[in-house]
PyMOL Python script that loads the backbone (N, CA, C, O; Angstrom):
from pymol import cmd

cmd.read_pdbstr("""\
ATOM      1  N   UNK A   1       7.314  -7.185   0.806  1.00  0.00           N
ATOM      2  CA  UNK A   1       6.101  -7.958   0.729  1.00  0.00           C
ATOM      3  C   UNK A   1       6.483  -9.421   0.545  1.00  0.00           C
ATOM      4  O   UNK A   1       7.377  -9.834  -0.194  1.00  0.00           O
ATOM      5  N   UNK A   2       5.628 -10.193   1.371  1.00  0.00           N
ATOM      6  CA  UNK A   2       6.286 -11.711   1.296  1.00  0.00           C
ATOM      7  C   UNK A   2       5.478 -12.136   0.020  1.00  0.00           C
ATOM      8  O   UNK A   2       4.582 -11.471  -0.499  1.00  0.00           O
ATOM      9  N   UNK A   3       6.040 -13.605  -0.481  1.00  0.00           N
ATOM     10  CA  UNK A   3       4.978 -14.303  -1.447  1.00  0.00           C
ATOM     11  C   UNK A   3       3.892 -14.379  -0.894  1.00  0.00           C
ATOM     12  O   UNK A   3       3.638 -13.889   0.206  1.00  0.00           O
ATOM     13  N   UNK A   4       3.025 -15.088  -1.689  1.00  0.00           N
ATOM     14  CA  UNK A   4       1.475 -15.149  -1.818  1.00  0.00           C
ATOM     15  C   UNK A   4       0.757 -16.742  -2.397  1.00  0.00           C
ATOM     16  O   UNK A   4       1.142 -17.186  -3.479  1.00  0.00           O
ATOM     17  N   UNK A   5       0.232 -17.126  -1.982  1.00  0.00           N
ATOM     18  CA  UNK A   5      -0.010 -18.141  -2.430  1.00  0.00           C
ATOM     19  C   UNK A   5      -1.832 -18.265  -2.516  1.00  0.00           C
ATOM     20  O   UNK A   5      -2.512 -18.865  -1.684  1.00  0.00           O
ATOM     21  N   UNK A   6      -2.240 -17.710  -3.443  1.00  0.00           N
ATOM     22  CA  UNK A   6      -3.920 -17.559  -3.616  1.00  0.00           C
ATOM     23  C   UNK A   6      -4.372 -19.021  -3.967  1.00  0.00           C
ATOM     24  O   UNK A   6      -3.607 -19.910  -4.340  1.00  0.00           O
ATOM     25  N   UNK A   7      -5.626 -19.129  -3.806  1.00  0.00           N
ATOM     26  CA  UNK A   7      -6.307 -20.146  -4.564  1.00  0.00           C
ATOM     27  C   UNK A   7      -7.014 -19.820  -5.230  1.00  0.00           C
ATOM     28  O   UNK A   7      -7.614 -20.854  -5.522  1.00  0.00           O
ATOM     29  N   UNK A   8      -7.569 -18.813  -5.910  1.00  0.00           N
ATOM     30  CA  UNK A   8      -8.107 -18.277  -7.129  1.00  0.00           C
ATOM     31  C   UNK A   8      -8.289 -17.083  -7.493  1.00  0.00           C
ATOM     32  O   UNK A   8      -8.404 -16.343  -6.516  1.00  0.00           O
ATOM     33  N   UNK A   9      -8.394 -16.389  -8.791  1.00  0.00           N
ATOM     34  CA  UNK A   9      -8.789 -15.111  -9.473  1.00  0.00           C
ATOM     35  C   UNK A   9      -9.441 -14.095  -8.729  1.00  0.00           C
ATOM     36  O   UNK A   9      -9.259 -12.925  -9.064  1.00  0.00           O
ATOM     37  N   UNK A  10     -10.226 -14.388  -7.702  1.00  0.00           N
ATOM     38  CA  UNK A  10     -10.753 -13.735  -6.443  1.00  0.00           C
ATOM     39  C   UNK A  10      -9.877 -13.231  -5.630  1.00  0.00           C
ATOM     40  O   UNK A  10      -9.502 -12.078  -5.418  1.00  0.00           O
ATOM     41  N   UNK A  11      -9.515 -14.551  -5.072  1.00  0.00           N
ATOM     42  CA  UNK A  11      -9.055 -13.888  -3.863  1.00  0.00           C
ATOM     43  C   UNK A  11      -7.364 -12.980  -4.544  1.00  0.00           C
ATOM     44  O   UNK A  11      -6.872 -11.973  -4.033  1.00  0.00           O
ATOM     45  N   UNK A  12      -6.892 -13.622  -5.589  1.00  0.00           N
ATOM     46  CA  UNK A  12      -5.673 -12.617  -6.115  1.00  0.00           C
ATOM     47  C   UNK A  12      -6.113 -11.298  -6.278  1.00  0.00           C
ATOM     48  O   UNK A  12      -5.317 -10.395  -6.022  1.00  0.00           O
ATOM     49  N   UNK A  13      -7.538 -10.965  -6.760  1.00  0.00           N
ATOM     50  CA  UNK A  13      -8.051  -9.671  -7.019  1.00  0.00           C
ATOM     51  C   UNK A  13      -7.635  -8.601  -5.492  1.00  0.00           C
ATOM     52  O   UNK A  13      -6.980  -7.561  -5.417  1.00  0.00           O
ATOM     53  N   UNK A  14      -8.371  -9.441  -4.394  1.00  0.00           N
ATOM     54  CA  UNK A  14      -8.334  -8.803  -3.336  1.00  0.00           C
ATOM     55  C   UNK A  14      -7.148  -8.804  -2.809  1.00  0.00           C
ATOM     56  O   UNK A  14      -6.737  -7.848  -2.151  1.00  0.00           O
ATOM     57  N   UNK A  15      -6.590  -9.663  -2.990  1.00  0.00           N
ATOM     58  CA  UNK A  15      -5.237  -9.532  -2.382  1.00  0.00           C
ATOM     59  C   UNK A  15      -4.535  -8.096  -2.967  1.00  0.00           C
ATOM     60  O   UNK A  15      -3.928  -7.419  -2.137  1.00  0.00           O
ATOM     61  N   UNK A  16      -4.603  -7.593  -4.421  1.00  0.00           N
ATOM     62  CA  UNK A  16      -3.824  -6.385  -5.255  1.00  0.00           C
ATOM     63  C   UNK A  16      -4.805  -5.230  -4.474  1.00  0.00           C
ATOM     64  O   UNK A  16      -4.281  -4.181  -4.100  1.00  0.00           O
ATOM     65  N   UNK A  17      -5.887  -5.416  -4.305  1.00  0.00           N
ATOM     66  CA  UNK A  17      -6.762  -4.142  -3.877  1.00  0.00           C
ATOM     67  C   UNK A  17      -6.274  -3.904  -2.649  1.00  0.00           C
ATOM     68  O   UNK A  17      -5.849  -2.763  -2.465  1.00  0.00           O
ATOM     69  N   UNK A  18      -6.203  -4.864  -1.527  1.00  0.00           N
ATOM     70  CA  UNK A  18      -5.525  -4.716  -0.167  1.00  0.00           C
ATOM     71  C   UNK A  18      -4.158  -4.190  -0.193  1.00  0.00           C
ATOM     72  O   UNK A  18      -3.728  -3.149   0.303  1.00  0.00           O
ATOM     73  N   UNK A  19      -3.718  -4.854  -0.681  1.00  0.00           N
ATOM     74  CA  UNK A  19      -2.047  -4.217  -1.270  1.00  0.00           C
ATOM     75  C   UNK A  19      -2.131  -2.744  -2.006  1.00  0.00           C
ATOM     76  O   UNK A  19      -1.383  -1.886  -1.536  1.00  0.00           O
ATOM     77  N   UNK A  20      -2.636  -2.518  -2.673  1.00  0.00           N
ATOM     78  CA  UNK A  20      -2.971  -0.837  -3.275  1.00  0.00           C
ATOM     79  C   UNK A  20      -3.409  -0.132  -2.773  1.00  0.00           C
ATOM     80  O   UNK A  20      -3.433   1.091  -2.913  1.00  0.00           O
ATOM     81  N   UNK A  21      -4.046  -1.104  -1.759  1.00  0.00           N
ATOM     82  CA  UNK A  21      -4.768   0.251  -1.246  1.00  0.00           C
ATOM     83  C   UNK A  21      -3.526   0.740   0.375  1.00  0.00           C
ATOM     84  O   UNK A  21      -3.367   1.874   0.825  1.00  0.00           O
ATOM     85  N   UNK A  22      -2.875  -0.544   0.875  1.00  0.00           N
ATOM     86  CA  UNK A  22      -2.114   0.058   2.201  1.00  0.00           C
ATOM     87  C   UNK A  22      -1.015   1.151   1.298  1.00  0.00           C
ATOM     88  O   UNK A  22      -0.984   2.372   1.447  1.00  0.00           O
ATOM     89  N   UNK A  23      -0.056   0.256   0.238  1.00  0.00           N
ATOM     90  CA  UNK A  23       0.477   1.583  -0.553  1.00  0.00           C
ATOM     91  C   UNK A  23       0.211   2.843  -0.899  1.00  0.00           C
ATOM     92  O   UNK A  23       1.156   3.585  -1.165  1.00  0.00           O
ATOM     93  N   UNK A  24      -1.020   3.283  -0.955  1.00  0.00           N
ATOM     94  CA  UNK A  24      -1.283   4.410  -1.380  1.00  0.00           C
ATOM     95  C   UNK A  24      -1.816   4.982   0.142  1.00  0.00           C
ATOM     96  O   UNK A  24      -2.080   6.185   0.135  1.00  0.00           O
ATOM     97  N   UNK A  25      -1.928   4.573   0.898  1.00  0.00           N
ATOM     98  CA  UNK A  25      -2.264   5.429   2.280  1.00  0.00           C
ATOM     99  C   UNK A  25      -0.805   5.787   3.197  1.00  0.00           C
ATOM    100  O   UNK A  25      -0.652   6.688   4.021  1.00  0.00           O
ATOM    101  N   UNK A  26       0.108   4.828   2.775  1.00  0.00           N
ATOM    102  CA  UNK A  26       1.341   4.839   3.186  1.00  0.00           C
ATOM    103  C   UNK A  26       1.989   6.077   2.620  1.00  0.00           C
ATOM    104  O   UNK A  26       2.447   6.935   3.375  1.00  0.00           O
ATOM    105  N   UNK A  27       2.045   6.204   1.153  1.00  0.00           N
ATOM    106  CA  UNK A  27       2.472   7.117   0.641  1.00  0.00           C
ATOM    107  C   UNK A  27       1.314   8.620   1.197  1.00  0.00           C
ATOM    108  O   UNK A  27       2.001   9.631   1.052  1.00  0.00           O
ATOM    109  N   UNK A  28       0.492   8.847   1.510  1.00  0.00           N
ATOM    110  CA  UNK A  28      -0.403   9.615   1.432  1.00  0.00           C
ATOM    111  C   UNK A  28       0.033  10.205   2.989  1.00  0.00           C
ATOM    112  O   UNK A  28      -0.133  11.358   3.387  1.00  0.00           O
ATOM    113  N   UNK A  29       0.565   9.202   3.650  1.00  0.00           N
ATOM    114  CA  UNK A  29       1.028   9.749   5.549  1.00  0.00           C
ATOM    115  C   UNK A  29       2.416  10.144   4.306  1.00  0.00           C
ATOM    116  O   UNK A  29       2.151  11.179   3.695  1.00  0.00           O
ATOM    117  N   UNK A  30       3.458   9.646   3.979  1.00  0.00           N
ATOM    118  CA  UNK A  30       4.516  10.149   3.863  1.00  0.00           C
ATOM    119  C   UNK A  30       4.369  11.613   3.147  1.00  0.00           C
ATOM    120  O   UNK A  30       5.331  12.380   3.171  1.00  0.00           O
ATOM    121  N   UNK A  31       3.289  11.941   2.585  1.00  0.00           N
ATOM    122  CA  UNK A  31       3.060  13.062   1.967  1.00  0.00           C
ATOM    123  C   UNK A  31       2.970  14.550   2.782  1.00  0.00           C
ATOM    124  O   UNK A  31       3.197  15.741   2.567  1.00  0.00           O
ATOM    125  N   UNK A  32       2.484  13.660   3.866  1.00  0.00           N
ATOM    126  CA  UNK A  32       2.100  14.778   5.069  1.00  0.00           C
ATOM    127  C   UNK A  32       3.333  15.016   5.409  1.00  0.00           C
ATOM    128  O   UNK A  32       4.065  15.966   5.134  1.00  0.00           O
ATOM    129  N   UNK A  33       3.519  13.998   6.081  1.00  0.00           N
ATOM    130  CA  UNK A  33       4.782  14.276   6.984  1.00  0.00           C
ATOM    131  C   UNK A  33       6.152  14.568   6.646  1.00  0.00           C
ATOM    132  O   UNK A  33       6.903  15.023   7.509  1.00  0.00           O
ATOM    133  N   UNK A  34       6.667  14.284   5.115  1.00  0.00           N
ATOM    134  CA  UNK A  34       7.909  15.284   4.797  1.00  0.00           C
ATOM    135  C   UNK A  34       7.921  16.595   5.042  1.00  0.00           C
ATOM    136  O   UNK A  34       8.905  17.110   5.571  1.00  0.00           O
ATOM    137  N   UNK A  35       6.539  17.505   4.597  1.00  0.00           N
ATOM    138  CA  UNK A  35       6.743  18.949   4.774  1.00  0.00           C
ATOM    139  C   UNK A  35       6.981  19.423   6.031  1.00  0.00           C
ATOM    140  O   UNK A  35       7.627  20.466   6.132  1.00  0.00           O
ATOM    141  N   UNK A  36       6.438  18.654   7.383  1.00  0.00           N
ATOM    142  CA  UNK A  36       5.882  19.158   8.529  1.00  0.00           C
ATOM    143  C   UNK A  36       7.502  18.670   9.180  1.00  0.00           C
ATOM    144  O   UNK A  36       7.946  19.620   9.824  1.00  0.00           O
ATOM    145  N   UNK A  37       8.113  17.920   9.181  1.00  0.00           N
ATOM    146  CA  UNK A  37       9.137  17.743   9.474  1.00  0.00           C
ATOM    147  C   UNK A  37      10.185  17.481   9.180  1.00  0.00           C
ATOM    148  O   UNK A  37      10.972  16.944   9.959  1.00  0.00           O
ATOM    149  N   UNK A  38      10.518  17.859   7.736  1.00  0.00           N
ATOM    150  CA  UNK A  38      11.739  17.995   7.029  1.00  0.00           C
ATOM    151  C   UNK A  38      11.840  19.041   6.056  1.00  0.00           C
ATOM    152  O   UNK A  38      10.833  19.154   5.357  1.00  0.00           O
ATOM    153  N   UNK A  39      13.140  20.151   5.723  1.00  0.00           N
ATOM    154  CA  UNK A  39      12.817  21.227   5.179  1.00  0.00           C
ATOM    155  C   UNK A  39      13.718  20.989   3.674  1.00  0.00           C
ATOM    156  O   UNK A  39      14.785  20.401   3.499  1.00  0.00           O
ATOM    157  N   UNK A  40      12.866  21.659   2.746  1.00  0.00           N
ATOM    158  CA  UNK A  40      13.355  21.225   1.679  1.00  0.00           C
ATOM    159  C   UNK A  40      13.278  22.500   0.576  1.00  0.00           C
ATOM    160  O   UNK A  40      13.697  22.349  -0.572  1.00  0.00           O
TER     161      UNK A  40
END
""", "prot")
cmd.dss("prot")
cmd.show_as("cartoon", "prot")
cmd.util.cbc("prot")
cmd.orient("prot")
């Protein structure tokens, strides 16, 4: 993730929600896709 350079309490808010939220969908495909194509 590169720096960030906000101009206020707002937009930093949205910036962590945008960011939390691609992380957790990222992890949520990697969730799928270990079982379906890697055996463990």
């Amino acid at each position: 993730m590169a720096p960030s350079i906000v101009e206020n309490e707002d937009e930093f808010k949205e910036l962590v929600k945008d960011t939390f939220d691609q992380i957790t969908q990222r992890i949520s495909f990697a969730k799928k896709w270990c079982p379906e194509f890697l055996s463990f």
